[in-house]
C-alpha positions in Angstrom: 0.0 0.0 0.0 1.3 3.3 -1.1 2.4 5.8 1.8 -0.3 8.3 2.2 0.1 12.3 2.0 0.6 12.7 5.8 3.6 10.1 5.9 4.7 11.5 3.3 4.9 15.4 4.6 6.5 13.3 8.1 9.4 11.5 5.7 9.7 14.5 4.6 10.0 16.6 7.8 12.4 14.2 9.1 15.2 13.9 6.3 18.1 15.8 7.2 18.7 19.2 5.1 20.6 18.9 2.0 24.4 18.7 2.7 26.4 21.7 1.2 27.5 19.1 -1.6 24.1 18.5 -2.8 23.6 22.2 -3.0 26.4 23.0 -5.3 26.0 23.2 -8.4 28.7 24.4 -10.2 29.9 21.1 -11.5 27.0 20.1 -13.0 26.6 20.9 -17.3 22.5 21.6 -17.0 20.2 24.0 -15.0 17.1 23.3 -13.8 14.1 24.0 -16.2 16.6 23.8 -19.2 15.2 22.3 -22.4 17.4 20.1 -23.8 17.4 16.7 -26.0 17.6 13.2 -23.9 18.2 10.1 -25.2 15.3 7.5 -24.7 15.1 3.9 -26.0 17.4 4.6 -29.1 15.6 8.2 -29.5 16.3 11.8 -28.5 13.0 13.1 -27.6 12.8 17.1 -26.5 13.0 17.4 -22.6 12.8 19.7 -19.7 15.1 19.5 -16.4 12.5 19.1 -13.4 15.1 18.2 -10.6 18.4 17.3 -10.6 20.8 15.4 -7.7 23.8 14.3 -7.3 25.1 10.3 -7.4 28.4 9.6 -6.2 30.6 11.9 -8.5 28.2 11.8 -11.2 24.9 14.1 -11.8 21.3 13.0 -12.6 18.8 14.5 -13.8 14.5 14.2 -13.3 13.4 15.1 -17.0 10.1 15.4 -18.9 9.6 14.6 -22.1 7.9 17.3 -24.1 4.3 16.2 -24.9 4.8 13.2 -22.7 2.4 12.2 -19.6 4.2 12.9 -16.6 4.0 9.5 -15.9 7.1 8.8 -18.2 8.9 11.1 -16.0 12.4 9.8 -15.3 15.5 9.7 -13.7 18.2 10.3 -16.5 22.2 10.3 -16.3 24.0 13.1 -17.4 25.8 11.0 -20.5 22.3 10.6 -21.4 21.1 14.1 -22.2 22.0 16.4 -25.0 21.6 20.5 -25.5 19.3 21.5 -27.4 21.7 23.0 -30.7 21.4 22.1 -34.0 24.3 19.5 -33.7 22.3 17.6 -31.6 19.1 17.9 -33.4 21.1 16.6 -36.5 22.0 13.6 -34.2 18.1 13.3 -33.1 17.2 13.3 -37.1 19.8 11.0 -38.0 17.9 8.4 -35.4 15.1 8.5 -36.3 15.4 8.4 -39.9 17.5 5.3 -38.7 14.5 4.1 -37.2 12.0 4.9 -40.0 14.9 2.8 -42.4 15.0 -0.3 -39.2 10.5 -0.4 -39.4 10.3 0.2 -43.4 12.8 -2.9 -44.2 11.1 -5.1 -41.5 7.6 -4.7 -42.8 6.2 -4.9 -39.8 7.6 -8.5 -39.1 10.5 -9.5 -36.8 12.9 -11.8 -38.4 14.8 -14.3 -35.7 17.8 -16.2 -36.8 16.3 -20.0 -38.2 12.6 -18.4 -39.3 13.3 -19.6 -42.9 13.9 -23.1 -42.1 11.2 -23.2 -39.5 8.4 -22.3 -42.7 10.0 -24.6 -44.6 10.0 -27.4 -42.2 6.5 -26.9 -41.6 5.5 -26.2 -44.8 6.9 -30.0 -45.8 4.2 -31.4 -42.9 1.5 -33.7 -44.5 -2.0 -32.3 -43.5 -4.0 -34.8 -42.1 -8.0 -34.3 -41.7 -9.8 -36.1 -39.2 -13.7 -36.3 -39.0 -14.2 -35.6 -34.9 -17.9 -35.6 -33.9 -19.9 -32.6 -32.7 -19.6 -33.7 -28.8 -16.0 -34.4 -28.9 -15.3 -30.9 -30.7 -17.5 -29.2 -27.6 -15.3 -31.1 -25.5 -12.3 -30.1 -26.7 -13.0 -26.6 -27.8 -14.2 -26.2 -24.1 -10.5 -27.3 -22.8 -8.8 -25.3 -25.0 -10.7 -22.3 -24.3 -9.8 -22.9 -20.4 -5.9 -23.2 -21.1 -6.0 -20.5 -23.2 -7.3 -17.8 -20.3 -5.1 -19.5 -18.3 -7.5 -21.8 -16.4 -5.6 -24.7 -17.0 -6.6 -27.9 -16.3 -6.1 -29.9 -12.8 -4.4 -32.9 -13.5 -5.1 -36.2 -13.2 -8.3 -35.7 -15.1 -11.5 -37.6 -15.1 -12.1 -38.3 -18.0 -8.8 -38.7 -18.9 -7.9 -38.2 -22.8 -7.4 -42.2 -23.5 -10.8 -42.3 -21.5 -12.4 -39.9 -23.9 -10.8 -41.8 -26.8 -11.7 -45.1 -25.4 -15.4 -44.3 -25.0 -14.9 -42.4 -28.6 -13.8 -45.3 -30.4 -16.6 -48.0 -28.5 -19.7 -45.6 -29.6 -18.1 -45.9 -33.1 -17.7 -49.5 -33.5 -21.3 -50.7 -32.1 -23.0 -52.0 -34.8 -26.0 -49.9 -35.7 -29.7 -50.7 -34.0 -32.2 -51.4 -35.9 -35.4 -49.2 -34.5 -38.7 -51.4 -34.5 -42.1 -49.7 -35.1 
């Protein structure tokens, strides 16, 4: 369960002040509320300095990305953020016509090592057609719909599938009845 807003002001009453290191900020390359360029999954998306701290030796910045929710507010390193010049906005074009290249030669399809020879393998499969009565399909369209949303079956199960197929193959070879008026 989430803290509520009254632990939260308490947390908050009770850290210490920030240390005269945390306040200094003269080693640091960004100012708060800057705009600048930071690099997210492969892409530099326009961003705004929210907070910044200090890690260790290194700096680390709270951005948000520019017509983002503020839910994809993050914690970003300082390698990972770029000003906002027109060097880095060549960079930022450069990706993403990268990326545009990367989604126009896949068609839409993700290629795995060993995809060809999996088609092919399959493709070489003789189809077989088998003639499974209307009760059995229930049956087994009923199972398959419970492993599928992941209410799998208990097992052992009565019936079991020989059980089924026992019972399957008895009703088949009966001879008929004759019906007497």
């Amino acid at each position: 369960m989430p803290p509520s807003k009254k632990q939260k002001r308490e947390v908050a009453a009770a850290a210490p002040p920030p240390s005269k290191d945390d306040l200094v900020v003269g080693d640091c390359k960004y100012a708060l509320n800057q705009l600048l360029l930071a690099l997210n999954r492969g892409q530099l998306y326009a961003a705004k300095i929210l907070k910044m701290r200090k890690v260790g030796l290194n700096w680390e910045y709270y951005v948000h990305y520019q017509g983002w929710k503020a839910r994809w507010d993050e914690w970003v390193k300082e390698a990972m953020l770029y000003p906002d010049n027109e060097e880095s906005r060549k960079v930022q074009n450069e990706l993403s016509a990268r990326l545009k290249e990367s989604l126009a030669s896949s068609n839409g399809k993700s290629s795995q090592p060993g995809d060809d020879f999996i088609h092919t393998v399959e493709s070489t499969k003789p189809v077989i057609t088998l003639i499974i009565p209307h009760t059995l399909q229930v049956h087994l369209m009923k199972e398959a719909e419970q492993v599928h949303s992941e209410k799998l079956v208990p097992l052992p199960r009565s019936p079991s599938v020989k059980e089924i197929l026992v019972s399957f193959v008895k009703t088949n070879n009966k001879p008929p009845t004759s019906v007497e008026a």
